[in-house]
Structure formats: C-alpha cells, structure tokens
C-alpha positions in Angstrom: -29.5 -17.3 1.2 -25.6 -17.9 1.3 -23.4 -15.0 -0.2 -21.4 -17.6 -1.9 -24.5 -18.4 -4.1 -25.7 -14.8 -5.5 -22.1 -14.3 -7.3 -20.4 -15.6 -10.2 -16.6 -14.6 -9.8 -15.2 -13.9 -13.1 -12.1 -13.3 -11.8 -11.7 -17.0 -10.7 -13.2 -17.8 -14.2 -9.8 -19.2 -15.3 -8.5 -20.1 -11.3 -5.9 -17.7 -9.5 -2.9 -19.4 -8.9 -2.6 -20.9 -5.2 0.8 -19.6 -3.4 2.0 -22.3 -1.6 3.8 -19.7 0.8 2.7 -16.5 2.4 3.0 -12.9 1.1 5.0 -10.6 3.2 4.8 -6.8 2.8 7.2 -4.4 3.2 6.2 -0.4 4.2 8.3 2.2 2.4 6.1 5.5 3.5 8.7 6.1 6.1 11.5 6.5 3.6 10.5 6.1 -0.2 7.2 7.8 0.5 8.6 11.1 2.3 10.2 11.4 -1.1 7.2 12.9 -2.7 7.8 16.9 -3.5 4.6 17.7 -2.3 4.5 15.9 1.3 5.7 17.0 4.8 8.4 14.8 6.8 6.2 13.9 9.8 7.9 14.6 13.4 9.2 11.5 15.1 6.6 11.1 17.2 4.1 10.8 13.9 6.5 7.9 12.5 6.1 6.2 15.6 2.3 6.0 15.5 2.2 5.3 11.6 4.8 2.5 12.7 2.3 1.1 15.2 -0.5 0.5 12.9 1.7 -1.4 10.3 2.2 -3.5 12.7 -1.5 -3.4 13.6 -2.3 -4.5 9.7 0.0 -7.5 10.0 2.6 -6.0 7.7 6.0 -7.6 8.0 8.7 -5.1 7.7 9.1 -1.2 7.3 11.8 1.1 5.9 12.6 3.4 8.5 14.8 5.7 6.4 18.2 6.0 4.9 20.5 7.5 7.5 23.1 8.3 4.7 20.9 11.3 3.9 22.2 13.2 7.0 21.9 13.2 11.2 18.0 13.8 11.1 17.6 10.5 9.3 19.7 8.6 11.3 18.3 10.6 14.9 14.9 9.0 13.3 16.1 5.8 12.2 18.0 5.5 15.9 14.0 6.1 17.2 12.2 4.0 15.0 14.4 1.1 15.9 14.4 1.7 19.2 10.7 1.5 19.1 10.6 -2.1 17.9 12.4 -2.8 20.4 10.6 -1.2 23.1 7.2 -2.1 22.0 8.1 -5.5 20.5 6.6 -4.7 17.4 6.5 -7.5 15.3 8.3 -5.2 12.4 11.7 -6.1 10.6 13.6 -2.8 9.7 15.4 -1.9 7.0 16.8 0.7 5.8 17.7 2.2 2.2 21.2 2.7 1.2 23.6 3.5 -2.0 26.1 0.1 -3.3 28.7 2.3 -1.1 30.2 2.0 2.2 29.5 5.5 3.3 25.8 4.8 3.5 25.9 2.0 5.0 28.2 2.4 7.7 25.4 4.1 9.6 22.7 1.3 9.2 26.2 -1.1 10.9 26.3 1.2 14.0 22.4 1.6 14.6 22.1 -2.0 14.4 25.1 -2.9 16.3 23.8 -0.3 19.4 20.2 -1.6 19.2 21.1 -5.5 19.3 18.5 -5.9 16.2 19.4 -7.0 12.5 18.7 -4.2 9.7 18.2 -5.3 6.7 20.5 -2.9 4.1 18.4 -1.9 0.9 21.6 -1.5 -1.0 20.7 0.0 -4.5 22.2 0.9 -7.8 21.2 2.0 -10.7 20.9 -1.1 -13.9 19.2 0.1 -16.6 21.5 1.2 -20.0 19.8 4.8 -19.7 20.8 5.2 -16.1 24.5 3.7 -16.8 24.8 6.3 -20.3 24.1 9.3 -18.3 26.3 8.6 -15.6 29.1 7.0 -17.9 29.0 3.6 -15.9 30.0 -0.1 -17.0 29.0 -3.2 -16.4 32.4 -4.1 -14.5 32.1 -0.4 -12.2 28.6 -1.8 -11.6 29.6 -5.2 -10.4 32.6 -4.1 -8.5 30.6 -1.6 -6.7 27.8 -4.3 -5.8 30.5 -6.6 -4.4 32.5 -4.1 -2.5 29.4 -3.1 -0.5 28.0 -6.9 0.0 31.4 -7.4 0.8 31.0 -4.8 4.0 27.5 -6.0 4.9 28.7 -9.5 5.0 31.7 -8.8 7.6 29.6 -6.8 9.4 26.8 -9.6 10.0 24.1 -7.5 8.1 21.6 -9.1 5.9 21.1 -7.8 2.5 18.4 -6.9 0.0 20.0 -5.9 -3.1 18.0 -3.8 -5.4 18.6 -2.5 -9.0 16.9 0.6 -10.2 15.0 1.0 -13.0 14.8 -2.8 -13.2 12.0 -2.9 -15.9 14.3 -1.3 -18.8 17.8 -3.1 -17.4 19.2 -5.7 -20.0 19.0 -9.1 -19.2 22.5 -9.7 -19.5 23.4 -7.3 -16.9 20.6 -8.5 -14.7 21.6 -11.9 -14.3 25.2 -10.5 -14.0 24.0 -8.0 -11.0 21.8 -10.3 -9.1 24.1 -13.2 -9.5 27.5 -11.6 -8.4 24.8 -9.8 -5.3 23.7 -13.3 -4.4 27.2 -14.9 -4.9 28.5 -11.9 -2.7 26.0 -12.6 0.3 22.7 -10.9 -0.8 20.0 -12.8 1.2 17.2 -11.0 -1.3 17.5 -9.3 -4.2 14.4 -6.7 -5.3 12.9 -5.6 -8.7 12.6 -2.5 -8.6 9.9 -0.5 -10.9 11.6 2.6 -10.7 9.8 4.8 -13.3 6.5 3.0 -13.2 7.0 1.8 -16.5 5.8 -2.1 -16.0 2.7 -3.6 -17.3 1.2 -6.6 -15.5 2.4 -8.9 -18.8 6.3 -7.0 -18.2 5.7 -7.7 -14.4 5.0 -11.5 -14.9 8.5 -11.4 -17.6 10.8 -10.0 -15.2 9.7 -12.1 -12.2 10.4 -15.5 -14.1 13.1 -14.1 -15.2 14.5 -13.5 -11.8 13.1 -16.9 -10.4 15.5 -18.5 -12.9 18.3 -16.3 -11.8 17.8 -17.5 -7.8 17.5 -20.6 -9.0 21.0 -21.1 -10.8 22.8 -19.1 -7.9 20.8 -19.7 -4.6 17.6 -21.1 -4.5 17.1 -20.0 -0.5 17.1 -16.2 -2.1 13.8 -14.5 -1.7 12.6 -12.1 -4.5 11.0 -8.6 -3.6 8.7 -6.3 -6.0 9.2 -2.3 -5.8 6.6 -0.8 -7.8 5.1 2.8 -8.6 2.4 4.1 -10.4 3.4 6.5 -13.4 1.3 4.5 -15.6 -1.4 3.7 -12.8 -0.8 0.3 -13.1 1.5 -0.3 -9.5 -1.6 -2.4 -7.8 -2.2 -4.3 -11.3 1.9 -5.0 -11.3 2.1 -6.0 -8.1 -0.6 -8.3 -8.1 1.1 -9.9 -11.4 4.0 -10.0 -9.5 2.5 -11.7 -6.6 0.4 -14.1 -8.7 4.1 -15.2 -10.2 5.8 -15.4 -6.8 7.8 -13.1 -5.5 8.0 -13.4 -1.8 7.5 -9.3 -0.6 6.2 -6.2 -2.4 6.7 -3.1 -1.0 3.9 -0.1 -0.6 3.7 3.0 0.6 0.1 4.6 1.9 -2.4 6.0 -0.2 0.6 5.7 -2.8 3.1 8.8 -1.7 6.4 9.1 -3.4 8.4 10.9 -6.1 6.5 11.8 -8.9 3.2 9.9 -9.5 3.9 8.0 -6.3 4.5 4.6 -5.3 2.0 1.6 -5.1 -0.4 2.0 -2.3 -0.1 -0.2 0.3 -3.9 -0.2 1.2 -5.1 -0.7 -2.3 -2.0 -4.1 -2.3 -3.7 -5.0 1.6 -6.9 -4.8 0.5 -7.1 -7.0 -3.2 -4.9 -9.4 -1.6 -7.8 -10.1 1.5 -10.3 -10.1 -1.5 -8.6 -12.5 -3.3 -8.1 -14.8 -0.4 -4.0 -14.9 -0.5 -4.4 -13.4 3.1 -6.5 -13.4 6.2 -5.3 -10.6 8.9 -7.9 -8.1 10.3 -8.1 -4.9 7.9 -10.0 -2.9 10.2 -6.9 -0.4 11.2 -6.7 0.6 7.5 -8.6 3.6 7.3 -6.4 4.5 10.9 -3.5 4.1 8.9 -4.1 6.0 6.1 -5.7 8.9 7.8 -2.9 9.2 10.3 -0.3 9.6 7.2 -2.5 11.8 5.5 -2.3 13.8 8.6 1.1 13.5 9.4 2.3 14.4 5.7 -0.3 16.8 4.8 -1.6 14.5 2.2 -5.0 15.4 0.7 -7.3 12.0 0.1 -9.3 12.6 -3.0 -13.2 11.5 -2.0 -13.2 8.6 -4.5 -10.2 7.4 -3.1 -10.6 3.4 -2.8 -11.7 1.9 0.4 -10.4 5.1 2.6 -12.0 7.9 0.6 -15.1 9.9 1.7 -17.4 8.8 -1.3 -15.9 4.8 -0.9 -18.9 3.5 0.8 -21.1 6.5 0.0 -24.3 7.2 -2.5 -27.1 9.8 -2.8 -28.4 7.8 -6.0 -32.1 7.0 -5.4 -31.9 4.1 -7.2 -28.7 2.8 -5.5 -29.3 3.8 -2.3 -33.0 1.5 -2.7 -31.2 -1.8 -3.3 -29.1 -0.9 -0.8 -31.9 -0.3 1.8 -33.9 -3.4 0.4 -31.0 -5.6 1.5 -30.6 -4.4 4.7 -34.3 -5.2 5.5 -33.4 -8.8 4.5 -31.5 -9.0 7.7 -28.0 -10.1 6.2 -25.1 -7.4 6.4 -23.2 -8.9 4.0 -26.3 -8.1 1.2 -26.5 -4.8 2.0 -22.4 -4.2 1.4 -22.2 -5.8 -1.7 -25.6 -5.0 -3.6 -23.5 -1.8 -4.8 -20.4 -2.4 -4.0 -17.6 -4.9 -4.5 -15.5 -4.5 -1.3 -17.3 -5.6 2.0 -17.1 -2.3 4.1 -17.3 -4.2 7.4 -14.2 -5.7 6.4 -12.5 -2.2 7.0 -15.0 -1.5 10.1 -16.8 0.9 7.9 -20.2 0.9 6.8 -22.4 1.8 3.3 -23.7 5.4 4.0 -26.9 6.8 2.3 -27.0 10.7 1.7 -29.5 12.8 0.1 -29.3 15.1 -2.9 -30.4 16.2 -6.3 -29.8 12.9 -8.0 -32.2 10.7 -4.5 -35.4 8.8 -3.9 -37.4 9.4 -1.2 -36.5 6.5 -0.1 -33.0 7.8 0.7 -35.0 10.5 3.2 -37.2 7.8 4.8 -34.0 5.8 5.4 -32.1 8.9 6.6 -34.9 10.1 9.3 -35.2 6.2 10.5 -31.6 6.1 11.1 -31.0 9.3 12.9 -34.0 8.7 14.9 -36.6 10.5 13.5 -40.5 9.1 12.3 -40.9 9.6 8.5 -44.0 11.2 8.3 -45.0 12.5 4.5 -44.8 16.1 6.0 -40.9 15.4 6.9 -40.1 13.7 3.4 -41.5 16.0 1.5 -39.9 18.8 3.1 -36.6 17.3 2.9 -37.1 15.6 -0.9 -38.2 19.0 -2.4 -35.2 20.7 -0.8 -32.6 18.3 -2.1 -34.1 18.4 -5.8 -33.0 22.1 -5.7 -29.7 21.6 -4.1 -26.9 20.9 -6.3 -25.0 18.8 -3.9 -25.5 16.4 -0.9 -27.6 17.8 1.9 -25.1 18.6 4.8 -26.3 16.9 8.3 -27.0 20.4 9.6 -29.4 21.6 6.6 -31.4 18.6 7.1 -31.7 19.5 11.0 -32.7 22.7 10.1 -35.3 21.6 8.1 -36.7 19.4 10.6 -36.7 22.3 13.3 -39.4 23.2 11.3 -41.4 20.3 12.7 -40.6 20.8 16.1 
C-alpha cells in the first residue's frame, strides 16, 4: 500500500503556502550560540569540523564570530575563513558587528587578506526600551546606521543590517531604520527576535511589515529572521516567518545561546524537509549536533527531537507491537511512522525497541531476533519477568547476562 494513502495531513488541511523561491539558512552557533553562559568556546579546530557539516546539511551561510570582541575572535574568524577557502566550502561568512566603525574595521581586513566577501551583521539596538535605558534618539540611531553603511559601502562589503529587539521596536522607527539602512547600501536587512518575545501571529505582522518597507525603498533587498526561544516558540516563529517570506532564518544547534537559547537549527532543517519547502540530504544531522554538543559541553536532554536518545526509541509493549507488525509488512517507511511522525531513515537513524517495566513480550521476542538470538519461551520468559521488576530499560549487558544463563 502507498504511504501517501494511510495519512490524512491536517496540516495541509487549509494548503501551506508555495514559496516561489528557496529558503536559505544561516548558522549562528559559531558566534550567537557561544554566547550561552553555560557553554564552552570550542578550540579552532572543533569550529572547523562543526563548519564542515553545515556545509554537509546544505546550509548557506555561517557566522564565524565577531572579531570586534578581541584577537581570539578575529585569530578564529582569520581560520574559519580561511577554511572556506581552502576546502571550497560552499559557506558565505559573515560576521557580527556593532553600527560602529571599530567593529567593523576588522571584518574589512580579514576579507580584504582572504580575497572572499564577508557579509557585516551590523546591529543596533531599535526597540523604545533599549533606546530609554541607554538615552538614545531616533536621529543618534539613524546617524549611527548611516555612518557605518557608509564605511561598508567604501569598503566593498555587503551588508545585513539588523535591529535588536525588533519585535517591540515602533513602526515608525522601523521603517525609519531599515529605510535609511537600505538607502545607505544595506543589501539585507534582518528581524531580529532578540528577547524571544514573538508569537507566530506577531512573526507573520512584522514580516509584512517589512516586505512593504523593501518594497518602497529597494525591492532587490532580501529579508532575514533571527529568532530565540524564551517563550519556546522560535521553531513555531520561524516557520511563520518562512511561510510569509523572508528569504534566510538563522539557527543555531540544538538551540544554544544567551538565555533560553536561540532557535535550533535542526528542529528549522528538519520541519522545513517535512513540509516539503526543501529537499537536501538530512542524514549528517545527528553528526552535527553531537559534534557541538561535544565541542561545547552541551548536554542533549533524551527527548530531545530527532537527535535525542529516546527520539526514535520505546519500551511500550503496545507501541513497540505496531511497530514490529509494520516491519513484517516489508515496507520501512510503515514501520517509521506507525509511532512516529518524523521518518527516522530520513536522519540515517532507525526506530529502536527496548525492554522494560512498561513491555510486551513481544518487545523480547523482537529484541533476541535482532541481536541474533532464537526466542525460545525459556529466553522470554526469563527476560520478561526480569524487566516487570526493573524500574527502567534493561541495559544491553543485563540482558546478556541473562542469556548466559542459557548457554
């Protein structure tokens, strides 16, 4: 039978809107992502390999740091770039910087010795609580903007401008940023979800918003979405985002970054495959994400989505026997979604079935089949009476002990 015809999608009850152009992604766990209190800035060396497997995913363009934050970040920066360059990595940089020349005079030089554009993330804050505490103006904002497009432009770099705190700014002062930014040279501007504080409906607002704004300045402008996940909404807001057509979002993996973290990049990769607004192979993801969590000393909770231990995992009897009836149907593709709503193989992972208080026996018989072993009563019953007492999952080496007893 065809997997098509065994699902009802409600989410395409009411059609998701076709893009008529791709999505690009841009990686900020090199730069926004190391901002995290709890996390560990990875050696060079680690932010070489993470950079190699965003470019494995297909994603588009990276931020390798902000080298106004001192000579570490610009000795990384200088190797990132390089890196590109050496391993033709089909990455655009860019790096983070303050509206001010100071920050951005760095970004000119690395660029200018490595032959390769960098795209300045020139940022500044927007929102009326941001420009109260530091006792800004509309006018210091603007002239600050200018002055630093003003530098990028004679210095041949291309430009995202980005306001902070986007999602509480007042429209007034928005379309007086973003036009004086494109006006100025800005070849992007970005919405920047600074505080987490979007909903999808607020996400959807502030996009059209800004689509008019391009539109009566610069319609060749492209429109970036920064998101993060204070109100665990950053996939939910990005999609919205996507869905009203912004041209980039930015992630970072597993969702590291200041305070409750950014949007993760694997949770954007993986809804946008599922709902068909890309195609690339997703099968380095679970690389990707354990080589950050490595390299940062990130801890993946085991329910984590897609990457997590328990993702693809159950001990339920009663789950783990429609799992094992569609395998014996012969079609792979029953067997991942029976119980699940993201295709495993996808990811090059597969639906695991363990054993423990809450199994069948049908979760041992599938277990001994699997790792080789004939299910005869004597074995199940050994191993089913051991797991009702357990109060967790059976470890691999319990149930080999176990079974020594058969030898």
């Amino acid at each position: 039978m065809a997997e098509h015809s065994l699902i009802y999608d409600w989410n395409i009850h009411d059609p998701v809107p076709q893009r008529s152009k791709p999505i690009e992604f841009d990686d900020e766990t090199l730069r926004d992502g190391l901002q995290s209190p709890s996390v560990v800035d990875p050696p060079i060396e680690k932010k070489i390999e993470i950079l190699h497997l965003m470019a494995e995913l297909g994603i588009q363009a990276a931020d390798v740091g902000l080298p106004g934050a001192g000579p570490r970040a610009v000795a990384d920066v200088d190797r990132l770039v390089g890196e590109i360059i050496a391993a033709k990595l089909p990455i655009a940089p860019n790096c983070a910087a303050r509206t001010v020349q100071q920050d951005i005079e760095p970004i000119v030089e690395l660029s200018q010795k490595h032959g390769l554009a960098i795209e300045v993330a020139a940022f500044i804050g927007s929102s009326p609580v941001r420009q109260y505490t530091e006792n800004w103006d509309l006018d210091f904002l603007l002239r600050t903007t200018e002055k630093a497009i003003d530098f990028c432009m004679k210095n041949d770099m291309p430009v995202m401008f980005v306001t902070e705190d986007t999602l509480r700014a007042q429209p007034e002062d928005l379309r007086a940023l973003y036009s004086a930014a494109i006006q100025a040279g800005a070849g992007r501007i970005c919405c920047s979800d600074t505080v987490g504080h979007a909903t999808p409906h607020g996400a959807r607002a502030i996009v059209r918003f800004l689509r008019r704004v391009i539109e009566e300045n610069n319609p060749a402008v492209k429109l970036d979405w920064h998101g993060h996940k204070d109100r665990a909404l950053g996939v939910a807001n990005t999609l919205a985002a996507i869905e009203e057509g912004v041209d980039r979002v930015h992630g970072t993996a597993l969702g590291i970054g200041e305070r409750c973290g950014n949007t993760p990049m694997d949770a954007i990769l993986v809804n946008c495959r599922l709902l068909g607004w890309i195609e690339q192979d997703l099968t380095a993801l679970q690389r990707y994400t354990d080589a950050v969590a490595e390299a940062t000393g990130t801890v993946v909770s085991p329910n984590y989505p897609v990457v997590g231990l328990d993702a693809f995992r159950t001990a339920t009897g009663v789950h783990a026997a429609a799992i094992i009836k569609a395998k014996k149907k012969g079609d792979d593709w029953l067997a991942d979604l029976v119980y699940s709503s993201v295709p495993a193989s996808w990811f090059g992972l597969e639906q695991r079935i363990e054993i423990g208080p809450m199994s069948g026996e049908s979760n041992v018989i599938y277990w001994l089949e699997k790792n080789g072993y004939e299910a005869t009563p004597e074995r199940v019953s050994a191993i089913f009476a051991r797991a009702k007492k357990s109060k967790s999952v059976l470890q691999e080496h319990e149930l080999r002990d176990i079974l020594k007893e058969f030898d």
